[in-house]
N, C-alpha and C positions, 0 to 999 in steps of 0.2 A: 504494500500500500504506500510506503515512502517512497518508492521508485515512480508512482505514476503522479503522485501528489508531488511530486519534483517535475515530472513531466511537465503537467501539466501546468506548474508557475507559482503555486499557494503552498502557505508555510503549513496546513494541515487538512488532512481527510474532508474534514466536513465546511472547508470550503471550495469544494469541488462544484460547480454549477451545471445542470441540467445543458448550459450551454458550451461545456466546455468539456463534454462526452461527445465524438458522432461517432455515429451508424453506420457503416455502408450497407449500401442500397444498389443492390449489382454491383458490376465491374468496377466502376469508376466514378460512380456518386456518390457522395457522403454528406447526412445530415446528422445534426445537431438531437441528441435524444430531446431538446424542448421541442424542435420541431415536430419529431417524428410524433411526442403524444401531443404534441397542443398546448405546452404549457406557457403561461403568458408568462410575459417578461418579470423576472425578480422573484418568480415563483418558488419557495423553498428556500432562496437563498437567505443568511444570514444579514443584520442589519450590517450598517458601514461599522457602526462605533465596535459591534462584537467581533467582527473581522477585525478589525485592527487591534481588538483585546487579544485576540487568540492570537493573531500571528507576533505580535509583541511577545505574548509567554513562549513561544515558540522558538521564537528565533533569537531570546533573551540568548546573554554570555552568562558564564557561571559567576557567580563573586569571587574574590579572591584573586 
């Protein structure tokens, strides 16, 4: 789950977005799992302020 959550640009799992999973769709198209079910924009995701809480504890350095 680290590796794709690095993939994919966010310091943790559950700020992964509906739009930032695609599908492919045959050969050679790929959509966005919001697209594929419908989901409107910001659906599911996290607010700004708790994104930024979370990747703050995340990407904290140790003390010392």
């Amino acid at each position: 789950m680290n590796e794709i959550t690095s993939a994919v640009g966010v310091a943790h799992p559950g700020l992964i977005t509906a739009n930032d999973i695609e599908i492919m769709n045959g050969d050679y198209e790929a959509r966005t799992l919001g697209g594929v079910y419908g989901y409107k924009d910001g659906w599911g995701e996290l607010g700004p302020e708790l994104a930024a809480g979370i990747t703050a504890l995340v990407t904290a350095k140790p003390a010392g």
